[in-house]
C-alpha positions in Angstrom: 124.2 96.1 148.2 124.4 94.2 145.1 123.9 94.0 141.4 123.5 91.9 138.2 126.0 90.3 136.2 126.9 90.4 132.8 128.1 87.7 131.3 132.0 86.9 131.0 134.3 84.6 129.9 135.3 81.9 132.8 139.2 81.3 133.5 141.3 79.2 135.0 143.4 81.1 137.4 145.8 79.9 140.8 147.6 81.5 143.0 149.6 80.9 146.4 148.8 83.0 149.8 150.5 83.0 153.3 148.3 83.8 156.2 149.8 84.7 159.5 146.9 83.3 162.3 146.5 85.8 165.2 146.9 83.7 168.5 143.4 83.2 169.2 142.7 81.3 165.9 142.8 77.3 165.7 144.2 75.6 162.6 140.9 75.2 160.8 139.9 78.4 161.2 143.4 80.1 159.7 143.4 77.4 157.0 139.6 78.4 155.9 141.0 82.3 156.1 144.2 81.3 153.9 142.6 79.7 151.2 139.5 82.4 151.3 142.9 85.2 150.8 144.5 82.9 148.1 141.6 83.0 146.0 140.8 86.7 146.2 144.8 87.0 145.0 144.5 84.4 142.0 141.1 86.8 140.9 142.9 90.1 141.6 146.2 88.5 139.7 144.3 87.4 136.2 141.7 90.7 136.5 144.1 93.4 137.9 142.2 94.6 141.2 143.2 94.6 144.3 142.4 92.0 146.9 140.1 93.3 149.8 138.8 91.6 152.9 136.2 92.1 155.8 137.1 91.1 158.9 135.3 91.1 162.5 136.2 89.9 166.0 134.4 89.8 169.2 135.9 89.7 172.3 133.7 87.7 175.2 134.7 87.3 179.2 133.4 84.4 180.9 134.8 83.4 184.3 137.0 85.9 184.1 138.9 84.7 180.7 138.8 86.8 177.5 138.0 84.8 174.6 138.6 86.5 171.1 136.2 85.0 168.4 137.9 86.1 164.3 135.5 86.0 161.5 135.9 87.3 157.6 134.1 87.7 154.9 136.3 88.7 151.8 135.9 89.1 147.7 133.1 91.5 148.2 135.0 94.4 146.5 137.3 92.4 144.0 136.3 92.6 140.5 135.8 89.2 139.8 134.2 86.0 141.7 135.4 82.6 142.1 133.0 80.0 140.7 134.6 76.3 141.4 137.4 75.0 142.6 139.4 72.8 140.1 141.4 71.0 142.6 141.4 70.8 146.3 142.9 73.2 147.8 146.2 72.3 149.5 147.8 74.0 152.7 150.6 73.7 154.6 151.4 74.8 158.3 154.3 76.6 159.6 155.5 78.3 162.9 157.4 82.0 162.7 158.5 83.1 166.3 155.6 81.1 167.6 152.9 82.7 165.1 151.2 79.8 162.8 151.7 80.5 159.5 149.7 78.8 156.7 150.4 78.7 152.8 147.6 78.1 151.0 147.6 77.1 147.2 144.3 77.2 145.1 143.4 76.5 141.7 139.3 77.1 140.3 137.3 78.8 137.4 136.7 82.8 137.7 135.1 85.2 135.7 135.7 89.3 135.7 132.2 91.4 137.0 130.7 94.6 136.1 128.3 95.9 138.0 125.1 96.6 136.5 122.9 100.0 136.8 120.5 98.6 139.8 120.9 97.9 143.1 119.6 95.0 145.5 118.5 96.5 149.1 118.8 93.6 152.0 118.4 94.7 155.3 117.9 92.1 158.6 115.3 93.4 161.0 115.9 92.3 164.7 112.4 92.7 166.1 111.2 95.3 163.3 114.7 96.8 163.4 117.0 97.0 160.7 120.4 95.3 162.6 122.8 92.6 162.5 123.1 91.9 166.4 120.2 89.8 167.9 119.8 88.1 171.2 118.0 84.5 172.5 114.7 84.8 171.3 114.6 87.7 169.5 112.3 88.3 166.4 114.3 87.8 162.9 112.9 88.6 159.4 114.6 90.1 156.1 113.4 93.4 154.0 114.4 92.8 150.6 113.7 95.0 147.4 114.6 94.8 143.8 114.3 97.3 141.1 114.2 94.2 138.9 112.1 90.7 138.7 113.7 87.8 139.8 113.9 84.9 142.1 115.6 84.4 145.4 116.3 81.6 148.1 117.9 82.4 151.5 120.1 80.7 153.4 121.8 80.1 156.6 124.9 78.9 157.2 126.0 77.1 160.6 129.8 77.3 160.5 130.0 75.5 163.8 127.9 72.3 163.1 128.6 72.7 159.1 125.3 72.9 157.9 123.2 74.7 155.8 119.6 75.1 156.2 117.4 76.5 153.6 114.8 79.7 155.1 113.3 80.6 152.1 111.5 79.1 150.0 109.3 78.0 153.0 108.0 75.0 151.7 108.9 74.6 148.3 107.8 71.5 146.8 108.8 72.2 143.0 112.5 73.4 144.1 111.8 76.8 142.6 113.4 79.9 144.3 110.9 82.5 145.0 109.6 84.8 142.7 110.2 88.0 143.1 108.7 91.2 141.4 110.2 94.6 140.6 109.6 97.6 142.9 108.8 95.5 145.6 109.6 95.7 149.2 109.1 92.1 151.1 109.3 91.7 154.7 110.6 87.7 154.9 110.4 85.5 157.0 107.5 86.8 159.1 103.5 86.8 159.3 103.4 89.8 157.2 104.8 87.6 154.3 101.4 86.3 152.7 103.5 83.2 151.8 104.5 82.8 155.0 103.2 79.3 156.2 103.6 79.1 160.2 101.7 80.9 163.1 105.0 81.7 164.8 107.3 84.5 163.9 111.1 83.4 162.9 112.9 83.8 166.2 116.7 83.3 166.8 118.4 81.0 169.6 121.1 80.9 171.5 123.0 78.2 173.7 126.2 79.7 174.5 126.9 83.1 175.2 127.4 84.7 172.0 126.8 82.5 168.4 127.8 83.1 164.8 125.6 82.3 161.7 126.2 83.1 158.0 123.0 84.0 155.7 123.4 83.6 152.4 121.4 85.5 149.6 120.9 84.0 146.1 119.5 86.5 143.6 119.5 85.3 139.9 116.5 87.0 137.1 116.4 83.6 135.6 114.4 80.6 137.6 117.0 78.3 139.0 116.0 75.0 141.5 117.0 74.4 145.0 119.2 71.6 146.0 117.3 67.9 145.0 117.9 64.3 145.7 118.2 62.0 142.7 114.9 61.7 143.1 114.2 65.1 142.4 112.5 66.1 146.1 113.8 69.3 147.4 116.9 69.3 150.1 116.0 72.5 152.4 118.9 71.4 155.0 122.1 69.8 154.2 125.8 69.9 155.0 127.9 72.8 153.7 130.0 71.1 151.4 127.3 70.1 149.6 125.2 73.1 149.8 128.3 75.2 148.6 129.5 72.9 145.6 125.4 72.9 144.6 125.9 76.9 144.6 129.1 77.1 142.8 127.5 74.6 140.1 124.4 76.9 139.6 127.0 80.0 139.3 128.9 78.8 137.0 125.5 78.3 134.6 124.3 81.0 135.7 125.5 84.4 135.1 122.9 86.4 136.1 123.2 85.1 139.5 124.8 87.0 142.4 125.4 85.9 146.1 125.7 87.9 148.8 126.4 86.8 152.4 126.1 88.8 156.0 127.4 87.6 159.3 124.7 87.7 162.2 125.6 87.6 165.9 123.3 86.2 168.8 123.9 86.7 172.5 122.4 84.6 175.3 122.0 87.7 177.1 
């Protein structure tokens, strides 16, 4: 669920977090985890809340070896939301008793939320189905309603190949996210989406045995553009960098813009 924003000042803030890795987890991965941490401290520090985190792991067996995949999603409870960093973020790597340890330091523009009195409802369907577990081939599309007009684009998010690719708008030559009226339920991504440009239904793949992708929702009730090219032609797939400095660039304008983001799973089997 998510809401509006009123608008608030934007600080400066920083803070320093040290994130023990569990044993499964490469350097990358706990370094991405320990600067995620160190930012929801710096926002619960300058706004007074408490720093919260969502974290999921899947455990797989092939040829007889467990692998244990970590994932987290964090700040959706804090009171506040990072806009930008101000500086790179810097980390350094440790070893306690064998566990890697990694001290992140962060530095970016924040701003305090309030929640507003209406709710955004986004569900993922697997073949019709509200859920967030698909397999290879399976059916995907998005219900969305909104008890306010507004525009939204939809993304997803490969963490593994670093790239973002842009699902909706389909085909949107003037960079516009898509409009979206009040007391509305859409079905996305599908055939019964009049907008909906292609034959085929939107169907997830898989080529290992269980993947990992990242959508990412972008609801604003003022008109803001996709990501151009200096020559002002719309960029529907790019790498994530990019993708997430164009977002943080649009929040910080944009106060009336929320983001939410959902973790989806696909199986080869």
């Amino acid at each position: 669920m998510a809401g509006s924003l009123f608008a608030q000042k934007v600080k400066n803030i920083s803070a320093q977090y040290t994130y023990y890795a569990t044993a499964s987890q490469s350097i990358d991965e706990a370094k991405r985890i320990a600067i995620e941490r160190a930012r929801l401290q710096a926002i619960a520090d300058e706004f007074g809340t408490l720093m919260t985190q969502s974290n999921s792991s899947v455990v797989t067996n092939q040829n007889g070896e467990s692998n244990v995949q970590f994932f987290s999603l964090g700040g959706s409870d804090v009171k506040g939301e990072w806009l930008a960093d101000t500086k790179e973020p810097e980390t350094q790597i440790s070893y306690v008793d064998n566990t890697l340890v990694i001290t992140a330091q962060v530095w970016g523009k924040a701003r305090e939320t309030k929640r507003a009195e209406y709710d955004l409802s986004i569900k993922t369907l697997r073949n019709g189905i509200e859920s967030e577990h698909f397999y290879d081939k399976d059916r995907f599309s998005v219900m969305f309603h909104s008890p306010v007009s507004g525009y939204l684009s939809i993304w997803l998010i490969d963490d593994k190949l670093q790239q973002a690719y842009c699902l909706l708008p389909y085909d949107n030559g003037n960079g516009e996210g898509r409009e979206i009226k009040s007391r509305t339920e859409y079905q996305l991504l599908c055939t019964s989406d009049e907008l909906y440009p292609y034959r085929e239904e939107t169907i997830l793949t898989a080529e290992t045995d269980k993947e990992f992708n990242r959508l990412v929702f972008i609801f604003s009730t003022k008109k803001f553009f996709m990501p151009q090219t200096a020559q002002g032609e719309f960029v529907p797939e790019q790498a994530t960098q990019k993708f997430e400095k164009w977002l943080q660039k649009n929040r910080v304008k944009d106060d009336n813009m929320y983001v939410v983001q959902r973790m989806i799973d696909i199986s080869k089997e």
